[in-house]
PASEFI-360533 format. One record per residue (C-alpha): residue number from 1; x, y, z. Coordinates in Angstrom, 3 decimals, padded with zeros to 6 digits. Example, Ala and Ser with C-alpha at 12.3 -4.5 7.8 and 13.67 -1.06 7.14 Angstrom:
BEGIN
  pos        c1        c2        c3
    1   012.300  -004.500   007.800
    2   013.670  -001.060   007.140
END
This chain:
BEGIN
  pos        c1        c2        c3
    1   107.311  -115.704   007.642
    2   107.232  -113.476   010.328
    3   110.871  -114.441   011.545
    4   112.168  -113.742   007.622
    5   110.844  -110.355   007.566
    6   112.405  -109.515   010.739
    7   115.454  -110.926   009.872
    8   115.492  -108.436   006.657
    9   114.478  -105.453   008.662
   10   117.315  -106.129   011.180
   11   119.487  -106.966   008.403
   12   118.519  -103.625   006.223
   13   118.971  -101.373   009.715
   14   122.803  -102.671   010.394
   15   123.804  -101.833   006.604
   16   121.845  -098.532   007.510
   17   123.765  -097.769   010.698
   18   127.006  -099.013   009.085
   19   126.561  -096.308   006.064
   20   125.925  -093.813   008.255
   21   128.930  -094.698   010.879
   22   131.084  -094.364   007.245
   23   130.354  -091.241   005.954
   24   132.292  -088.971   007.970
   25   135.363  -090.616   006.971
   26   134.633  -091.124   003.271
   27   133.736  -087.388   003.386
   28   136.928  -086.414   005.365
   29   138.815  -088.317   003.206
   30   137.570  -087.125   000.028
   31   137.717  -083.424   000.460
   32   141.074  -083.717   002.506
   33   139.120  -081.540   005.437
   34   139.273  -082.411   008.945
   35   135.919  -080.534   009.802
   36   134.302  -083.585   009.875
   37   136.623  -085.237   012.711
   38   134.294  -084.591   015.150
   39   130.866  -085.051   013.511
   40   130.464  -088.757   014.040
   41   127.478  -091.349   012.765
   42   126.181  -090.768   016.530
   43   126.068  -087.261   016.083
   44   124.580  -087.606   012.242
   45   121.636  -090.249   014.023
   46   120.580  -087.722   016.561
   47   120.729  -084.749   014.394
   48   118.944  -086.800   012.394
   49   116.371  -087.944   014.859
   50   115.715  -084.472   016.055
   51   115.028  -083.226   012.894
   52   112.259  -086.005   011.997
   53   110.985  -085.284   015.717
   54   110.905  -081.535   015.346
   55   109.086  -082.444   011.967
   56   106.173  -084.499   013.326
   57   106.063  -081.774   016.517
   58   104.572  -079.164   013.658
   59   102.540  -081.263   011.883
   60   100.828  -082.388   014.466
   61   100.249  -078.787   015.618
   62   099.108  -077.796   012.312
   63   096.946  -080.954   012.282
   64   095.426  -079.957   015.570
   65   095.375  -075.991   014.489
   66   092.840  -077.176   011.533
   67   091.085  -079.475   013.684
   68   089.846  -076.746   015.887
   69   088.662  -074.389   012.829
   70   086.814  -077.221   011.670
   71   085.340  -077.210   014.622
   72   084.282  -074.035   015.613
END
């Protein structure tokens, strides 16, 4: 079971990485604009992964923020 579910997540993460390794070009090539040359999928994933980083960085500091007016 365990080995099937892995399988799918693996599976689920390469059609993931492929779409995002695509885009550029499909946008490029739909809007005739060569902007997007140099914006990759690498550069999408860590824009990407900054973004969700930056995201849990202030929620955990508001998290934190109304933990210690709780308790005071």
């Amino acid at each position: 079971h365990l080995q099937k579910t892995l399988n799918r997540l693996t599976f689920l993460g390469a059609l993931f990485l492929a779409f995002i390794a695509i885009v550029p070009n499909i946008v490029e090539t739909l809007t005739n604009l060569s902007v997007f040359k140099g914006l990759g999928g690498t550069s999408l994933l860590i824009i990407v992964g900054v973004a969700i980083d930056t995201s849990k960085q202030i929620q955990t500091y508001m998290i934190s923020r109304n933990y210690e007016n709780i308790v005071q």
